[in-house]
C-alpha positions as CSV (number, residue, x, y, z in Angstrom):
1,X,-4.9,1.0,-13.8
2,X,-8.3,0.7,-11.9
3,X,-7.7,-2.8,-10.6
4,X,-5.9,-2.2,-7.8
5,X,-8.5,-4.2,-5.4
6,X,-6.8,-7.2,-4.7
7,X,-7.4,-8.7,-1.4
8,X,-4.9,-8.9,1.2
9,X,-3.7,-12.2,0.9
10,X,-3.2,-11.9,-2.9
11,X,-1.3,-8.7,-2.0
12,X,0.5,-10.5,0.1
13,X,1.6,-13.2,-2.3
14,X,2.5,-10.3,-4.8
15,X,4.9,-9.3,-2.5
16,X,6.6,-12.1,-2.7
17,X,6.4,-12.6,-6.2
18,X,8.1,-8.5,-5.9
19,X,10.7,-9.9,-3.7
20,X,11.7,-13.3,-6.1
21,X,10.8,-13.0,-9.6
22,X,9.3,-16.4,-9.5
23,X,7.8,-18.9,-7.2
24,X,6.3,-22.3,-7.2
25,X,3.4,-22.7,-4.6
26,X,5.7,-24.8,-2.1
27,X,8.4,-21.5,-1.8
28,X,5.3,-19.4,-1.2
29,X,4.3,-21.3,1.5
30,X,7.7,-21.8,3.0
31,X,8.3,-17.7,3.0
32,X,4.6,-17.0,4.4
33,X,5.6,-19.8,6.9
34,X,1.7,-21.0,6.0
35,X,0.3,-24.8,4.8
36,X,-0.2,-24.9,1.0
37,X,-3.4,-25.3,1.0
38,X,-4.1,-21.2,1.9
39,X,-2.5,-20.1,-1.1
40,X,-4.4,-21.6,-4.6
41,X,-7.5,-19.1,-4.6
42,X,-5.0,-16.0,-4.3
43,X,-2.8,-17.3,-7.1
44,X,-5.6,-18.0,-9.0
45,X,-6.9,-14.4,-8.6
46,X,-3.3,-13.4,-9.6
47,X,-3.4,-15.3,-12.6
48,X,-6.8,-14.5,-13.6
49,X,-5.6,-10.4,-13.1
50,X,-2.9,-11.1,-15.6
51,X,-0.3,-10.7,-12.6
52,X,1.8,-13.9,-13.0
53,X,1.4,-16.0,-15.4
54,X,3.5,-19.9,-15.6
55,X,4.4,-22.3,-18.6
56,X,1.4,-24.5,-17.9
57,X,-0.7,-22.0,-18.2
58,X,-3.3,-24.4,-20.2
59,X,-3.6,-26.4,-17.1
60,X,-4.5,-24.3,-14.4
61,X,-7.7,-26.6,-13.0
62,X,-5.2,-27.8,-10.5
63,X,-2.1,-26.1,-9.2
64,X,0.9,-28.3,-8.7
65,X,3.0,-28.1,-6.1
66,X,6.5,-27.3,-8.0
67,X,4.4,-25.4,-10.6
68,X,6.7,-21.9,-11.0
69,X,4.9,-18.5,-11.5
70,X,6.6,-15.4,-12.5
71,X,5.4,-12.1,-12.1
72,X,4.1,-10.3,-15.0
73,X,5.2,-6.2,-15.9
74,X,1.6,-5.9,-14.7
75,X,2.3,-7.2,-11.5
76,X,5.1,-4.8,-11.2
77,X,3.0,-1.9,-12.7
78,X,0.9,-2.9,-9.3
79,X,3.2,-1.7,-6.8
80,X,4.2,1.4,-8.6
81,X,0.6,2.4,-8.9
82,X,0.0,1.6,-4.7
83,X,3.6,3.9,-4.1
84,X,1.8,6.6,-6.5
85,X,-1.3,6.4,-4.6
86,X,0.7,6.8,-1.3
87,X,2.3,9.5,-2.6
88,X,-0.7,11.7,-3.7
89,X,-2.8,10.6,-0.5
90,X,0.5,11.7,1.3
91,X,0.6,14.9,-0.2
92,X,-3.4,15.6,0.3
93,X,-2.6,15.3,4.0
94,X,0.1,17.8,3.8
95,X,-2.0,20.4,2.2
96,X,-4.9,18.9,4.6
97,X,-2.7,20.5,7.3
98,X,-1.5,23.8,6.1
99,X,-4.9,25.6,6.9
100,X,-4.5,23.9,10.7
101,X,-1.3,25.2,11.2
102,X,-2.1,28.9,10.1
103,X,-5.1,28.6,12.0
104,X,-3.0,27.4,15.0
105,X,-1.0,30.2,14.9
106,X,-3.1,33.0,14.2
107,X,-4.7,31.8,17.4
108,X,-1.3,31.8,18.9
109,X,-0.5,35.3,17.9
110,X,-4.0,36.9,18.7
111,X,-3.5,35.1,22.5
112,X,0.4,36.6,22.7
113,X,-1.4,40.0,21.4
114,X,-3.9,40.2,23.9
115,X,-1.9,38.8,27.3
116,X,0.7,41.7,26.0
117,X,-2.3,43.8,25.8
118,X,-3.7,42.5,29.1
119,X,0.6,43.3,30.8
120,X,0.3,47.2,29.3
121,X,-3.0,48.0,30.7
122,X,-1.9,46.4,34.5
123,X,1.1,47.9,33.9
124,X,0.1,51.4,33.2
125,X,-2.8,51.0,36.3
């Protein structure tokens, strides 16, 4: 799945979609605690990406009020696609970090080398 470039505000509407099942434009606003009017465009971009769809789907020129959308199994496939990304950018880090830490302490180790080095030699003096 490639399409994963949604923009933030139709993430965000997702979400709650993830959260409910299904949603009418009013509920959305009410749970975003936002006026109506900022919602239509990232619904529409939902609907157009095949991630909800709604009975009246014929008549999407205008978006009623109490229209109810539900979430599609590609709206689901969404999130588990952003948690696998996360996952493998997670784990990218981790091996990011391996050669830093062995670095780190092979730094460590050749300074604990020398100052016991550095203790023999004043020691023996």
């Amino acid at each position: 799945m490639n399409d994963l470039k949604l923009d933030s505000l139709s993430q965000c509407v997702l979400y709650l979609f993830k959260e409910r099942r299904c949603l009418s434009l009013q509920q959305i606003a009410f749970l975003a605690n936002t006026p109506m009017e900022v919602f239509p465009q990232a619904i529409l971009e939902l609907w157009h990406g095949g991630y909800i769809h709604s009975d009246d789907d014929a008549n999407m020129d205008t978006i009623k009020t109490d229209q109810v959308f539900t979430i599609t199994p590609k709206g689901y496939l969404f999130f588990e696609e952003k948690e696998k990304q996360q996952r493998e950018l997670h784990e990218t880090r981790i091996w990011k970090l391996i050669p830093v830490v062995i670095s780190s302490v092979s730094l460590l180790i050749a300074f604990a080398s020398l100052y016991i080095s550095y203790l023999t030699y004043i020691a023996r003096h």
